[in-house]
VEXDREN-2710 file (C-alpha; in Angstrom, 1 decimal):
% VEXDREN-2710
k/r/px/py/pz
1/UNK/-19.3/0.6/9.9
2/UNK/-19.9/3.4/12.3
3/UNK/-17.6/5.9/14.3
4/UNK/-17.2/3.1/16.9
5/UNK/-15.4/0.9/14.8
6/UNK/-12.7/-1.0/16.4
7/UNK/-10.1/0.2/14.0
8/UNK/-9.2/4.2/15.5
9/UNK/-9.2/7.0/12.9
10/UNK/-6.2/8.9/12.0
11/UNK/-5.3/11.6/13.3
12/UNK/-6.5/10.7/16.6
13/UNK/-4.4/13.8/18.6
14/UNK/-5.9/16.0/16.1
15/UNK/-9.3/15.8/17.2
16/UNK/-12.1/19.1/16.5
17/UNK/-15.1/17.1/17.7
18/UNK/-16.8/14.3/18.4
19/UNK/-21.0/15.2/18.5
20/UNK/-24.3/13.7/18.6
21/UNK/-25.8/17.4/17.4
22/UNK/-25.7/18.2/13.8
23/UNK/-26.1/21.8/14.2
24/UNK/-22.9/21.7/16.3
25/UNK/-21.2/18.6/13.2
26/UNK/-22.0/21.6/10.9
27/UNK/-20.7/24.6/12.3
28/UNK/-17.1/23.2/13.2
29/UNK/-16.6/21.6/9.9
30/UNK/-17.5/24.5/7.9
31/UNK/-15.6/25.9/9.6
32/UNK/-12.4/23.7/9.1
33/UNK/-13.7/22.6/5.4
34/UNK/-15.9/24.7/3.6
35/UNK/-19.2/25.9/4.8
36/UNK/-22.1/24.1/4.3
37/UNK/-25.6/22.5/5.0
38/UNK/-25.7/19.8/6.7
39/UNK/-29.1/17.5/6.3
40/UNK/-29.5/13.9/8.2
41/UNK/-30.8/11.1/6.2
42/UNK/-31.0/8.3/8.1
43/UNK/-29.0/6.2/10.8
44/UNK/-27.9/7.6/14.4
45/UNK/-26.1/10.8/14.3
46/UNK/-22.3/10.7/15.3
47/UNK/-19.8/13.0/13.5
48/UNK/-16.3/13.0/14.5
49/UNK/-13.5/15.5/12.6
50/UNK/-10.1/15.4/13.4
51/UNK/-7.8/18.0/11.4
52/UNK/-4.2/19.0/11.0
53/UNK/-3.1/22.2/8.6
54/UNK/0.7/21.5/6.8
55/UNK/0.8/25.2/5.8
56/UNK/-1.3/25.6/2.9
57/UNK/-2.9/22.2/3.0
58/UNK/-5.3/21.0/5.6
59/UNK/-5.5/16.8/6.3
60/UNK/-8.8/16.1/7.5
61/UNK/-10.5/12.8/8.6
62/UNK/-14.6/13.3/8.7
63/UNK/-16.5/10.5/9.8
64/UNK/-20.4/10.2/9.7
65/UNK/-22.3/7.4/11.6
66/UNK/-25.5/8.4/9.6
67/UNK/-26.2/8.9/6.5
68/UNK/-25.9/13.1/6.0
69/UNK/-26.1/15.5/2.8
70/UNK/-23.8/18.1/2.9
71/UNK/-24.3/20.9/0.5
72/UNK/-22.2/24.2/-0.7
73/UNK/-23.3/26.6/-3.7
74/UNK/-19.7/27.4/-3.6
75/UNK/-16.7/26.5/-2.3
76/UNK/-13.1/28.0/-1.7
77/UNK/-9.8/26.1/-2.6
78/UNK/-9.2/22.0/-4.0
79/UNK/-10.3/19.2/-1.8
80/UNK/-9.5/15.8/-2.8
81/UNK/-11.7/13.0/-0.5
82/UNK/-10.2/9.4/-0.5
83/UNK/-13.3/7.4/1.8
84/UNK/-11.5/4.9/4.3
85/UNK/-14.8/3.0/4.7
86/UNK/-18.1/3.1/3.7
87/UNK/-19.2/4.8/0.2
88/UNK/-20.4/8.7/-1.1
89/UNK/-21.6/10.7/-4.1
90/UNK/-20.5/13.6/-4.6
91/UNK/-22.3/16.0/-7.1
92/UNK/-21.2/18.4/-9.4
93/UNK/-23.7/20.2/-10.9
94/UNK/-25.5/17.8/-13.2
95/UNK/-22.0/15.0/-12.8
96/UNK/-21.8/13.0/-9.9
97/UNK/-18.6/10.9/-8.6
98/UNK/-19.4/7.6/-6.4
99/UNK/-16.3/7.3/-4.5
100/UNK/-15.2/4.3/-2.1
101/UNK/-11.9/2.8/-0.9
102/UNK/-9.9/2.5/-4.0
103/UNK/-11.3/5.7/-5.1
104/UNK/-11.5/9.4/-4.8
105/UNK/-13.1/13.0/-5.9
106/UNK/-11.4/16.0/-6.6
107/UNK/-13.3/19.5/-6.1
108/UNK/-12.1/22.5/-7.6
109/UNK/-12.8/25.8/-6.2
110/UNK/-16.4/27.7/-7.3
111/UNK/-17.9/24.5/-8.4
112/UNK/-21.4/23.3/-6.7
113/UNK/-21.1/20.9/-4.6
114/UNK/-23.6/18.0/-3.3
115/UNK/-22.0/15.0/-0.7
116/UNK/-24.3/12.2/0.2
117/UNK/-23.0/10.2/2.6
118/UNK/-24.1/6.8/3.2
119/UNK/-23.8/5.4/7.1
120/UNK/-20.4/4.9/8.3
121/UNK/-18.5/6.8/5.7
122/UNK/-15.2/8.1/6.9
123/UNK/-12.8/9.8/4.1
124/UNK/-9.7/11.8/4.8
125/UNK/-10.2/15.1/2.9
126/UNK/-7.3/17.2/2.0
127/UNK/-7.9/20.9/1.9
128/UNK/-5.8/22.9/-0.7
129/UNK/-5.3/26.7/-0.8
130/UNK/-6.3/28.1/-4.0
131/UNK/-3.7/31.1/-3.9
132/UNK/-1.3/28.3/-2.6
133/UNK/-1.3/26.0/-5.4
134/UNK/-1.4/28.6/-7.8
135/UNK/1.7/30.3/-6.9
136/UNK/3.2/26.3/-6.9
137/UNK/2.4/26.5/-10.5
138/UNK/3.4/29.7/-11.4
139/UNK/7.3/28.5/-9.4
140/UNK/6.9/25.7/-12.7
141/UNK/6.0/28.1/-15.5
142/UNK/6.5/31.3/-14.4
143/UNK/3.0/32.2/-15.3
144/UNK/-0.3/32.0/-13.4
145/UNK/-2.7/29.1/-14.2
146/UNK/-5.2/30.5/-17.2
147/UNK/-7.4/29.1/-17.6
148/UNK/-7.8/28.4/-13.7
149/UNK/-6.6/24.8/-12.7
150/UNK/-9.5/22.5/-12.8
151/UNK/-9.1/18.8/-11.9
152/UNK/-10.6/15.3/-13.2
153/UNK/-13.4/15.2/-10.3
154/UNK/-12.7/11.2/-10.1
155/UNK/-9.3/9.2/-10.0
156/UNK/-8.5/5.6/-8.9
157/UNK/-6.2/6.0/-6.1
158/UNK/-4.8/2.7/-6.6
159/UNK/-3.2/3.2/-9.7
160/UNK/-0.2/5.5/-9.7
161/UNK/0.6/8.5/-9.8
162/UNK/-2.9/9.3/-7.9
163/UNK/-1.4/6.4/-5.5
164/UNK/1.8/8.2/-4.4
165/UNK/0.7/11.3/-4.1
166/UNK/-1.9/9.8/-1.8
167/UNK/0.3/7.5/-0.1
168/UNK/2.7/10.6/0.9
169/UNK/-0.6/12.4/2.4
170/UNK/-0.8/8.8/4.4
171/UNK/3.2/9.3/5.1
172/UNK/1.7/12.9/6.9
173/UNK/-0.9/11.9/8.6
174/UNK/1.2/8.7/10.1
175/UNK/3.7/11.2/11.4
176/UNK/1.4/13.6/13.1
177/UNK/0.2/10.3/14.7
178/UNK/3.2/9.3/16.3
179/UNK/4.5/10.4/19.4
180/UNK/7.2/12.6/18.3
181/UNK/6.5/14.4/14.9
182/UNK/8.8/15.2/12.1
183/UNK/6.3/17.6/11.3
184/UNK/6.7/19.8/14.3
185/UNK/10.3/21.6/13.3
186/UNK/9.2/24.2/10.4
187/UNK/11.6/23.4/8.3
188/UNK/10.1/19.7/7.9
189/UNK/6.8/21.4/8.0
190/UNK/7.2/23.3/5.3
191/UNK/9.3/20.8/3.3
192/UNK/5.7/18.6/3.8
193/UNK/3.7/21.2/2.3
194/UNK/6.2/21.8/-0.5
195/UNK/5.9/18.2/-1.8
196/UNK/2.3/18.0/-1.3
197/UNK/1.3/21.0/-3.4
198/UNK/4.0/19.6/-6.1
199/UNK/2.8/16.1/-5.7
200/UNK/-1.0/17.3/-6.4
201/UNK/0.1/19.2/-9.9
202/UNK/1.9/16.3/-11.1
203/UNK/-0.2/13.1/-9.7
204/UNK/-3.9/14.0/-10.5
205/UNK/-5.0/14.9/-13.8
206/UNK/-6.0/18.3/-14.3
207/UNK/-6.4/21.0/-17.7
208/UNK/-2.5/22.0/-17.5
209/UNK/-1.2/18.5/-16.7
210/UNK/0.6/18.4/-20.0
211/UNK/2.0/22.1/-20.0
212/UNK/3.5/20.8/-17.0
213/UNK/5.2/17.5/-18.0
214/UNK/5.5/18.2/-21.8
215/UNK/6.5/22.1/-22.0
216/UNK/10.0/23.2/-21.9
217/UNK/13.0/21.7/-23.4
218/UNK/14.6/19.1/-21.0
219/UNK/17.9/20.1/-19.9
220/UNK/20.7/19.0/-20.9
221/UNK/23.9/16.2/-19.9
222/UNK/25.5/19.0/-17.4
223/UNK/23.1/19.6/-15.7
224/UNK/22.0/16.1/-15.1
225/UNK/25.3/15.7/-13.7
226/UNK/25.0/18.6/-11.8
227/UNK/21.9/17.3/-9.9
228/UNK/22.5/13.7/-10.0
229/UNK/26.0/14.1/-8.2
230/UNK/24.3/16.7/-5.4
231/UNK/22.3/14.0/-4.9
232/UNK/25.4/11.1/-4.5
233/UNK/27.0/13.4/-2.6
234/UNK/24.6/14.5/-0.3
235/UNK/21.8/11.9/0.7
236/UNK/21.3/12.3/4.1
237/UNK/20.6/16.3/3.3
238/UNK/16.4/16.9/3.7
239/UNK/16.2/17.7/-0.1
240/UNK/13.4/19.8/-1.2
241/UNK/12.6/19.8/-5.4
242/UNK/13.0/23.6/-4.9
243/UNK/16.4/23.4/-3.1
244/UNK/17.7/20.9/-5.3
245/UNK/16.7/23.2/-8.4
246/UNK/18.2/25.8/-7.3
247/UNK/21.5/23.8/-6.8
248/UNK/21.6/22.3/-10.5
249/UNK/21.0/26.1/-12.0
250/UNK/17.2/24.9/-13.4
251/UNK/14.2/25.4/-12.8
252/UNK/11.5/22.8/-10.4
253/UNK/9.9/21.9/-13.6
254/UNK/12.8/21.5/-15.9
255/UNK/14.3/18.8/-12.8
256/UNK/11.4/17.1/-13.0
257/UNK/11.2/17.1/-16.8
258/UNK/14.6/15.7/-17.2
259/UNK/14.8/12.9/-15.0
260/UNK/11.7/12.2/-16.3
261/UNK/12.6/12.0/-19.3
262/UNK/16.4/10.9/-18.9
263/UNK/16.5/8.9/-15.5
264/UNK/12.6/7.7/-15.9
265/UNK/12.0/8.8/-12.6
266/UNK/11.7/11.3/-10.2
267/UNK/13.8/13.2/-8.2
268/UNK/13.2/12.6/-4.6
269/UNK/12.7/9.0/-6.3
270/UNK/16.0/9.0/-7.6
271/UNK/17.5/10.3/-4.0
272/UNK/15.5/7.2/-2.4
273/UNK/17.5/4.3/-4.2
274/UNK/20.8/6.3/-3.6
275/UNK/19.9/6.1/0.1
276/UNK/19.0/2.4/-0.1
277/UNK/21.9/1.3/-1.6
278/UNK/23.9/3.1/0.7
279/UNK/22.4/1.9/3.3
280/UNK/22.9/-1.7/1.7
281/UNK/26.6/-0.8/1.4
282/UNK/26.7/0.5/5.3
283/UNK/25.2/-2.5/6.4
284/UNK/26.8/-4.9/4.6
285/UNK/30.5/-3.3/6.1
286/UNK/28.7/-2.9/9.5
287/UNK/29.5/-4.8/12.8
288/UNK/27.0/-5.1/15.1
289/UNK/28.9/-6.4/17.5
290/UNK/30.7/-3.1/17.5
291/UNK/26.8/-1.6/18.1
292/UNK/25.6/-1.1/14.7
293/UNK/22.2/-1.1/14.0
294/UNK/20.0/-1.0/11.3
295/UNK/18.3/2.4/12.7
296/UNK/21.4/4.2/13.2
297/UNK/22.2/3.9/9.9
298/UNK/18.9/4.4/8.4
299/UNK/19.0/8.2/10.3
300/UNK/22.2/8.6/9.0
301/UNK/21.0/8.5/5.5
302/UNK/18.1/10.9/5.9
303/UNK/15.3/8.5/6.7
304/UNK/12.8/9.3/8.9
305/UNK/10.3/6.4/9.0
306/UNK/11.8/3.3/9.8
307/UNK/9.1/1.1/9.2
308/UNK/8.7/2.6/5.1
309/UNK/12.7/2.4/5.1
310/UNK/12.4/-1.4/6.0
311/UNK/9.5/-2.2/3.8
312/UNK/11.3/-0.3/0.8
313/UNK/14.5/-1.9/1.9
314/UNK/13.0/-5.2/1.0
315/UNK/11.5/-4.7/-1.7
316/UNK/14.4/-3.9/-3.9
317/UNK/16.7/-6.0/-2.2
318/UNK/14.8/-9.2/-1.0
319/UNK/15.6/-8.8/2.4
320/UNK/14.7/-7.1/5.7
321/UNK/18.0/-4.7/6.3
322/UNK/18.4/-6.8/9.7
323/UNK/19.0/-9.8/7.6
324/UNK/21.9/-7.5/5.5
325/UNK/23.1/-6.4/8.7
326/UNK/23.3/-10.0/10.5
327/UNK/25.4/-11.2/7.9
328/UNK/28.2/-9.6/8.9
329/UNK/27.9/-11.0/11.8
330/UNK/27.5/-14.9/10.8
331/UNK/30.6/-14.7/8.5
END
């Protein structure tokens, strides 16, 4: 599978290059990724990068029609590289990582690093400030990372949490794809970046991974009512783990301890079935004929992609929310 393939990369409005010239491959994506050499293998060379920065975090989609080596003594920052087709190695030092659809590698910042792409491999890459995830971390523990964070280099990203945190960098680049953005108000901007620098503590293994879900005493029934009922209360508000927090009297990682712990679930987890069986309840007491529809009341409720809110919708409840919503009108 080369860059031609019939299936469009993400991230298509977000386009840095498309090139024939490695030279010209090389410069722009050091310059967007980490700087680098750049040696081709084998195959016809056509490099395409497209790139989007959510604050702190950079989503990148790199596509090679040869087979290239790309090499760093040192780099700046976390990337994490989920291929969409095709296969690479990536070398650390003496280790390498084969990654592949289903897969991914994790860099952390200083480390050598070797990629050896085989023809056709496109990945999405997702940049991460070092200073920015640090100071994530240090919201959590009120301490900077020490020893520095260091991530597992390779994680299935089919199995969860690695999935979720990966399907919510999918949920970004889907929105920057679509002709009118969330992502381009700040406040959903930085609301994206929030929950991606969180998601990437919690979902991929890393040295403090249990200082962050172990450490601390869970808090205690009040405050789990405190949170829980913001969360009734308020579903259609754009939560952010920090806001909510900050509401409940706790800190980000004392919320996420507790419902852990107490709930067995997350947060923004928990806030997702409160708006789905609200919007069950709204549907179910809905007229259409009165011009009620299902995306009316989906926006209501703080959703902001309708086709997730549909799929969800139907997993828990066996039914497309049109079906709910039609029933009312049958009766």
């Amino acid at each position: 599978m080369g860059t031609d393939s019939t299936q469009p990369l993400p991230l298509a409005g977000h386009r840095v290059f498309r090139t024939s010239d490695p030279e010209a491959a090389r410069a722009e994506a050091s310059r967007y990724l980490f700087p680098h050499r750049l040696r081709r293998n084998e195959g016809e060379f056509d490099a395409v990068l497209h790139s989007a920065a959510v604050g702190a975090v950079r989503v990148s989609v790199l596509a090679y029609g040869a087979g290239v080596e790309m090499a760093a003594e040192a780099h700046d920052g976390y990337l994490v590289a989920h291929p969409l087709s095709g296969r690479a190695v990536f070398h650390f030092g003496p280790d390498e990582v084969a990654v592949a659809p289903g897969t991914a590698a994790v860099a952390s910042p200083g480390a050598e690093l070797r990629i050896d792409w085989e023809p056709g491999c496109a990945m999405t890459v997702v940049g991460v400030e070092q200073a920015a995830l640090d100071a994530e971390f240090e919201s959590w523990t009120a301490e900077a990372p020490d020893p520095p964070l260091r991530f597992a280099r390779g994680v299935d990203a089919w199995e969860r949490p690695a999935a979720g945190w990966l399907a919510a960098v999918d949920g970004v680049i889907e929105d920057l794809d679509s002709p009118a953005p969330l992502l381009r108000h700040p406040a959903a901007l930085a609301a994206a970046e929030r929950g991606l620098l969180t998601g990437l503590l919690l979902a991929l293994p890393h040295n403090h991974s249990e200082r962050l879900w172990d450490g601390g005493s869970p808090p205690g029934p009040d405050w789990m009512h405190r949170a829980a009922d913001l969360l009734e209360r308020l579903p259609h508000r754009n939560w952010t783990v920090a806001e909510l927090a900050r509401h409940a009297n706790t800190s980000t990682r004392a919320l996420h301890a507790g419902f852990r712990k107490r709930l067995g679930t997350t947060p923004m987890e928990y806030l997702r079935g409160v708006r789905l069986q609200r919007a069950k309840d709204r549907l179910r007491a809905a007229d259409p004929g009165e011009g009620a529809t299902v995306t009316a009341i989906a926006i209501q409720l703080g959703f902001t992609n309708l086709g997730r809110f549909a799929a969800d919708y139907r997993r828990r409840f066996g039914e497309p929310p049109s079906t709910t919503l039609q029933r009312r009108a049958d009766r």
